[in-house]
C-alpha positions in Angstrom: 72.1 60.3 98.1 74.8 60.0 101.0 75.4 62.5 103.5 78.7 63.2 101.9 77.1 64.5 98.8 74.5 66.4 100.6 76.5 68.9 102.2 78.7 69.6 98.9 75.2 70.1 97.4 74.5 72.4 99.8 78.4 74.1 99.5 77.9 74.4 95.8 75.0 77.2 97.0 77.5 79.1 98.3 80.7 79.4 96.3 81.5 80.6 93.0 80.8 77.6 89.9 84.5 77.8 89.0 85.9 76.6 92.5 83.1 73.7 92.5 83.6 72.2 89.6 87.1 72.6 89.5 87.8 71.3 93.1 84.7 70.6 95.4 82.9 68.3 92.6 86.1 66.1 92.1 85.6 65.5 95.7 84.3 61.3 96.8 82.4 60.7 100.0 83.9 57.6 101.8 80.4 56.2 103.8 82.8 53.4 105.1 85.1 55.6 106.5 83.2 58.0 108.0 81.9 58.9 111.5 79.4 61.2 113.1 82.5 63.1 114.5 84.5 62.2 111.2 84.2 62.8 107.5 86.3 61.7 105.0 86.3 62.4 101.3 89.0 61.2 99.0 90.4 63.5 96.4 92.5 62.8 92.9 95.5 64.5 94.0 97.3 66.8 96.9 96.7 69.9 95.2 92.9 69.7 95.2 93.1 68.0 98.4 95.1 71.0 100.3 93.6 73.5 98.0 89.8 72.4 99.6 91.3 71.9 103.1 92.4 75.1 103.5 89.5 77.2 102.0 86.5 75.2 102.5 87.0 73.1 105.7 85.2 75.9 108.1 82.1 75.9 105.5 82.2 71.7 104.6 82.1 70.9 108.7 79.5 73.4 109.5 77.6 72.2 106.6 77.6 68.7 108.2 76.8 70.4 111.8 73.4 71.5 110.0 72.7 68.0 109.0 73.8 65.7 112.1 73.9 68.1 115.0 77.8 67.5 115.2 80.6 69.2 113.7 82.9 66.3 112.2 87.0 66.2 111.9 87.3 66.7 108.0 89.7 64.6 106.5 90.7 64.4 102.7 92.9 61.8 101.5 94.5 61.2 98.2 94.4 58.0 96.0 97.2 57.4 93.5 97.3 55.1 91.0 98.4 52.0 92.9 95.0 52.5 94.9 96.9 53.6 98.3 95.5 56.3 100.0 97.5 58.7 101.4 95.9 61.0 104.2 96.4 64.9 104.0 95.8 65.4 107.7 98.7 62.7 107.3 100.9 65.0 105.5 100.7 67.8 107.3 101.9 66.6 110.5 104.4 64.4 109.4 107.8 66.2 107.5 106.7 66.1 103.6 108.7 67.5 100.3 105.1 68.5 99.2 104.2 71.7 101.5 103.0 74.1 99.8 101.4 76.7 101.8 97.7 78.5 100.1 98.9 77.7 97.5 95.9 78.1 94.3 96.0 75.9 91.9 94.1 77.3 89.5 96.9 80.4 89.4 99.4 78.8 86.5 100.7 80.0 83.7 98.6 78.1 81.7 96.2 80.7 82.7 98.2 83.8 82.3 97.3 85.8 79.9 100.6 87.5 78.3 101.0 91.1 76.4 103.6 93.3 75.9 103.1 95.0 79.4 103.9 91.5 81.4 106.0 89.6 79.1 109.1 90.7 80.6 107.6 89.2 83.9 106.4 86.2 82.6 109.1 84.6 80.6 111.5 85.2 84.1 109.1 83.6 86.3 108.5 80.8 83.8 112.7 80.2 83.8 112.7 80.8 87.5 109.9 77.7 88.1 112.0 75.8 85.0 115.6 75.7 86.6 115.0 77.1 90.5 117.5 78.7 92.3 120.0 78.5 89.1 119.2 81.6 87.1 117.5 84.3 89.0 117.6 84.6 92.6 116.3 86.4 94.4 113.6 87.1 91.5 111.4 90.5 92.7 108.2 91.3 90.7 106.9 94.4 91.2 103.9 96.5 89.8 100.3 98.1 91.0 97.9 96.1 92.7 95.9 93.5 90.8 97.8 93.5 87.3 99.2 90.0 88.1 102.2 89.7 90.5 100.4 87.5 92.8 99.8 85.2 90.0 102.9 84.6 88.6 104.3 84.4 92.1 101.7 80.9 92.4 102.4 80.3 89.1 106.2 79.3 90.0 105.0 77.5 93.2 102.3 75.4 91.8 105.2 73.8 89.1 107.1 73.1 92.2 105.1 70.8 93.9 104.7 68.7 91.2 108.3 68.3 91.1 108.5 67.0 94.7 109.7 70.6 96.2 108.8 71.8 99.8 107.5 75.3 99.0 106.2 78.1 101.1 103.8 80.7 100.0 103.1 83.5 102.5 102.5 86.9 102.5 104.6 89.5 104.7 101.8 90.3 106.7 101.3 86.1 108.2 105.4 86.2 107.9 105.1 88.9 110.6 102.8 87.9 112.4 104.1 84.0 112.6 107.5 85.5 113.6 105.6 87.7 116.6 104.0 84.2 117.3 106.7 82.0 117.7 108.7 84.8 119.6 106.0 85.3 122.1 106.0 81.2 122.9 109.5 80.9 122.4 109.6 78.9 119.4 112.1 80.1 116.7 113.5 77.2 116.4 109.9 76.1 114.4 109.9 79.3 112.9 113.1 79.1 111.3 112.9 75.4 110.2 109.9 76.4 108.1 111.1 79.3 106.4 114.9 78.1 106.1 114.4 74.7 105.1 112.2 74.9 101.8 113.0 75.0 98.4 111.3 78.0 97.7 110.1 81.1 99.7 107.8 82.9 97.8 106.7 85.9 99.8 104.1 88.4 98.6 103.9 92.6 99.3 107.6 92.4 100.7 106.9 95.9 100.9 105.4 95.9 103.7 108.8 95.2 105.8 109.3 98.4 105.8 110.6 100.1 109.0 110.2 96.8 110.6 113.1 96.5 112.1 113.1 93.1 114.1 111.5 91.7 110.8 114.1 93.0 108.3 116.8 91.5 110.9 114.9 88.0 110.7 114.5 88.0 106.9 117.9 89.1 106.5 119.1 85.9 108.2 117.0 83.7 106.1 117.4 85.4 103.1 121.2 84.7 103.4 120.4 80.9 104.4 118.7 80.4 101.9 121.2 82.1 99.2 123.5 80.4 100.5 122.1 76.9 100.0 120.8 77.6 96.2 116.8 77.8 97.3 114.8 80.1 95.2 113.5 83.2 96.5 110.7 84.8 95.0 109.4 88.6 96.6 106.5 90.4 94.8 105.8 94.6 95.8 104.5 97.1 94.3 107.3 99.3 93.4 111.3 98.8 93.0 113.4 97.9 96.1 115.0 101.3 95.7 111.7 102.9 96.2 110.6 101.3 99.7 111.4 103.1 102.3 112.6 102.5 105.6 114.1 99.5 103.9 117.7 98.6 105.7 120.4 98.6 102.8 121.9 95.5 103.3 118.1 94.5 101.7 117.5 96.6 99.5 121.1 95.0 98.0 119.8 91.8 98.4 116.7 92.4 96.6 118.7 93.8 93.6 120.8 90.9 93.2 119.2 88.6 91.3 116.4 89.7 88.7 113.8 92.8 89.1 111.0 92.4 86.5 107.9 95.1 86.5 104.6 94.3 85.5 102.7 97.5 83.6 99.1 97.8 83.4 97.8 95.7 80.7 97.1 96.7 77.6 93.3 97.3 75.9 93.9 94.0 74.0 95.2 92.0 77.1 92.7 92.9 79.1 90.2 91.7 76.4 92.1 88.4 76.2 91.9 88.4 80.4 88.2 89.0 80.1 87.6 86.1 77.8 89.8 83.6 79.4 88.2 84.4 83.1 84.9 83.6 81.2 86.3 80.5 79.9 87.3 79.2 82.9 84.2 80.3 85.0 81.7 79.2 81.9 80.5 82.7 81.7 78.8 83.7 78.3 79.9 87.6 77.2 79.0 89.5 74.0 81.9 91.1 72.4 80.1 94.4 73.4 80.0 93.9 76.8 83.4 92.2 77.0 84.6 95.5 75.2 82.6 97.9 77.6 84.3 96.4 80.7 88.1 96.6 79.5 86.9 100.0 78.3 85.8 101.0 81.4 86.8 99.0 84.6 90.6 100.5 84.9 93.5 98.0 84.9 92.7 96.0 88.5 92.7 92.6 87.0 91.2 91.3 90.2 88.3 93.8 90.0 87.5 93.1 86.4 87.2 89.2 87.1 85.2 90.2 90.1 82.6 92.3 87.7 82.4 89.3 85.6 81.5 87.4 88.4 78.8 89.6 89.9 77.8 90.2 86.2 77.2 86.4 86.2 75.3 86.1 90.0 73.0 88.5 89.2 71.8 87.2 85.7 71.1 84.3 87.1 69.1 85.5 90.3 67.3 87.3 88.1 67.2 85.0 85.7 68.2 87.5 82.8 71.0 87.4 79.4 73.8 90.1 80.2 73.3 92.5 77.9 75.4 95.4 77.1 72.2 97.8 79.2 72.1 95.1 81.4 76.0 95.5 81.9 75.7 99.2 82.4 73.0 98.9 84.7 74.7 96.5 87.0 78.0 97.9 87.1 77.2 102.3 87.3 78.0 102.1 90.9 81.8 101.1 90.6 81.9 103.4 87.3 80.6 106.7 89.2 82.4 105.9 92.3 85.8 106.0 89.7 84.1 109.2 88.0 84.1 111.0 91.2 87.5 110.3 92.5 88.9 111.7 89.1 89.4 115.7 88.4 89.9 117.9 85.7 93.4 119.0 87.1 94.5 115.3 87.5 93.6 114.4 83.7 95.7 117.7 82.8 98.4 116.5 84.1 98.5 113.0 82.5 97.9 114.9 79.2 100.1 117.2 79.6 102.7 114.9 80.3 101.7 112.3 77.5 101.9 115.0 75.3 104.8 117.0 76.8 103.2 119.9 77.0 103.2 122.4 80.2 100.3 122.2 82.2 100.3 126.0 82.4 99.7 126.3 78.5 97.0 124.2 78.3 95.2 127.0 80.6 96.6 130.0 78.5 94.9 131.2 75.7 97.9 130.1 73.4 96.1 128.8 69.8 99.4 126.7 68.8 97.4 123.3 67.1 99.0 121.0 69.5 97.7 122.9 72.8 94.2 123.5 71.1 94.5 119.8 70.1 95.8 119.3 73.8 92.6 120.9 75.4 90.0 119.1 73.2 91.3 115.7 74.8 91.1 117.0 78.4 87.4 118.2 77.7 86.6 114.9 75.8 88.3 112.4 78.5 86.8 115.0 81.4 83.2 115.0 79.7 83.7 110.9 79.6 85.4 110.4 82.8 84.0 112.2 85.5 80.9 114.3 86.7 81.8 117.7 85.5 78.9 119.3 83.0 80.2 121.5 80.3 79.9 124.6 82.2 81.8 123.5 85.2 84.6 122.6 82.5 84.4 126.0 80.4 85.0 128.0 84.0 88.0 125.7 84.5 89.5 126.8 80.9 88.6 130.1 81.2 86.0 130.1 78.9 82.9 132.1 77.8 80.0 129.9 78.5 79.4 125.7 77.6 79.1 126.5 74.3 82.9 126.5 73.5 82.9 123.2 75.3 80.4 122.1 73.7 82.2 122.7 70.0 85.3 121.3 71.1 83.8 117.9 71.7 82.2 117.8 68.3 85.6 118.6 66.7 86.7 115.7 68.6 84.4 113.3 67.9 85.0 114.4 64.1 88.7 113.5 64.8 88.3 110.3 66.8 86.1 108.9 63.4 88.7 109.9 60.8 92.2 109.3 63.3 92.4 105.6 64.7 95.5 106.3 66.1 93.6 109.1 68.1 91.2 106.7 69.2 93.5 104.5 70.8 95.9 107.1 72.1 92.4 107.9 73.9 91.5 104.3 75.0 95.2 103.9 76.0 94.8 107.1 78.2 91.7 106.7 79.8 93.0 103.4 81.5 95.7 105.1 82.9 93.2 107.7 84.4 91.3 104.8 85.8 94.0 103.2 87.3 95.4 105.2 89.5 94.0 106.4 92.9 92.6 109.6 92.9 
């Protein structure tokens, strides 16, 4: 065994399965090429080739430090089909159509899972990445954090470089900071020839310009450069342009002109269909039971449900054990009483009361109308099942006698829930929304 394949044994300890056998195992020592101060591997294409340079390099040279007692120049270089190899260190130095900045490949809409609360979003990336710059532009995607945004926002940039297009991906944050950079050494003439001469700029959390002033100024300049020559623009936040404030309004205008498309928490079935294509991807074996028990329970955060899956699957195999639905439970009860304890009575009263528009004042008084009674029994189940309050805590907050009253209105419930399926979703539907928002 060479070297080469040495230290990505050795990487393959320490990443997740999915990113090595997607990217790091496609990977090809070249023994011929390579130095004691130089390592080169050749990869099937720029994607995986840029994709590993930028997220592994620190760990891959390191890895050979261990090995040699020197920390080698990592290059990757990409064979085509007529056998030529093209070097990415190559690429990045010289002026390429290719760019694509962090770009990760494995974020496409092939692996978008679509429901009713992202189709909207979906379909108007898919035409933006389809015909750029001709239909929507700018195209602003906006939602809570981790229900997708971020992917669809790749999703558009991943197509583009396979057509050829110079694309940068960036969040506002680097944005800011590069433009700090290049203003300190006096270089906006870089600065502005990267962001003003791509085909697309997809920028992530735009709404974090807010009340930036020197920023907004910038962007507003390259915004309208871009415009101007047809490049798409692509922004993602996590509410409307006309909610960020200490937004300029020539911006907020800006932002409004193309298309503005909102991403909603997913749905109990999406996030089942999410669940099962994560483990699909990753190789992860889950039971129905379980996959039902974490879209139950883990709130709408896509990024924190894959990240469950994933800890689900470390710790089976450390300890060398099938994920059972217990085993599930067991692992997970941190995350779930941490959510428990950020959640009160008076916040689920609210959702209720709203959901059910009712006022929050009745569901306190000791009106017997059905709906209110009805009203209160879901506030005592979802409390009961939500947070950390005993029965007794929750009879005080009603007003009531003693537990016992609490403790009939959850068996009329339950009785309900068993006869009403509508009930039981409206429930299912409900308690996501609880868990989803920050308490």
């Amino acid at each position: 065994m060479n070297i080469g394949q040495k230290v990505l044994d050795e990487l393959k300890k320490e990443i997740s399965q999915n990113d090595y056998e997607k990217y790091i195992k496609k990977l090809l020592f070249d023994e011929k090429k390579s130095r004691s101060d130089l390592a080169c591997f050749h990869a099937p294409n720029i994607i995986i080739a840029k994709w590993v340079k930028t997220k592994y390099e620190p760990q891959i040279t390191h890895l050979f430090e261990l090995q040699t007692g020197i920390k080698p120049e990592l290059i990757i270089d990409i064979k085509n089909g007529k056998n030529t190899v093209l070097s990415i260190k190559k690429q990045q130095t010289e002026k390429s159509p290719q760019k694509a900045n962090f770009l990760n490949p494995s974020l496409t809409f092939d692996t978008f899972i679509v429901g009713s609360s992202n189709q909207f979003a979906y379909t108007a990336a898919k035409s933006v990445s389809e015909k750029p710059g001709q239909l929507y532009n700018p195209l602003f995607l906006y939602g809570g954090v981790g229900l997708g945004k971020t992917h669809l926002l790749q999703a558009i940039g991943n197509v583009a470089i396979t057509q050829g297009k110079n694309v940068v991906y960036t969040t506002l944050e680097t944005f800011m900071n590069t433009f700090t950079s290049h203003i300190r050494n006096q270089t906006m003439d870089k600065f502005r020839e990267k962001f003003r001469e791509c085909d697309l700029l997809l920028i992530d959390d735009i709404q974090f310009i807010s009340r930036k002033e020197q920023t907004q100024e910038e962007f507003f300049h390259t915004f309208n450069e871009l415009f101007n020559a047809k490049k798409q623009i692509v922004l993602t936040a996590d509410r409307p342009p006309n909610k960020i404030a200490g937004l300029v309004d020539r911006l907020k205008s800006r932002f409004e002109w193309g298309l503005m498309a909102d991403i909603q928490p997913p749905e109990l079935e999406t996030k089942i269909e999410i669940i099962k294509k994560k483990c699909q991807l990753d190789k992860i074996h889950l039971t129905n039971d379980v996959i039902n028990f974490i879209a139950t329970n883990m709130g709408d955060n896509i990024r924190e449900i894959e990240g469950t899956i994933i800890k689900l699957n470390a710790l089976s195999s450390i300890l060398n054990q099938k994920i059972t639905l217990e085993f599930a439970k067991n692992t997970i009860k941190d995350q779930l009483k941490e959510k428990k304890e950020n959640i009160t009575i008076e916040y689920i009263s609210q959702i209720v009361a709203r959901e059910l528009n009712i006022k929050p004042s009745d569901i306190k008084s000791k009106k017997r109308i059905q709906n209110i009674v009805n009203a209160r029994r879901i506030i005592i189940y979802l409390t009961r099942n939500l947070t950390q309050n005993s029965m007794p805590s929750i009879a005080v907050y009603f007003g009531m006698k003693d537990h016992t009253a609490i403790s009939h209105a959850m068996k009329k419930i339950n009785e309900m829930i068993d006869n009403d399926e509508n009930l039981k979703v409206f429930l299912e539907d409900i308690s996501n929304k609880i868990n989803s928002k920050d308490h």
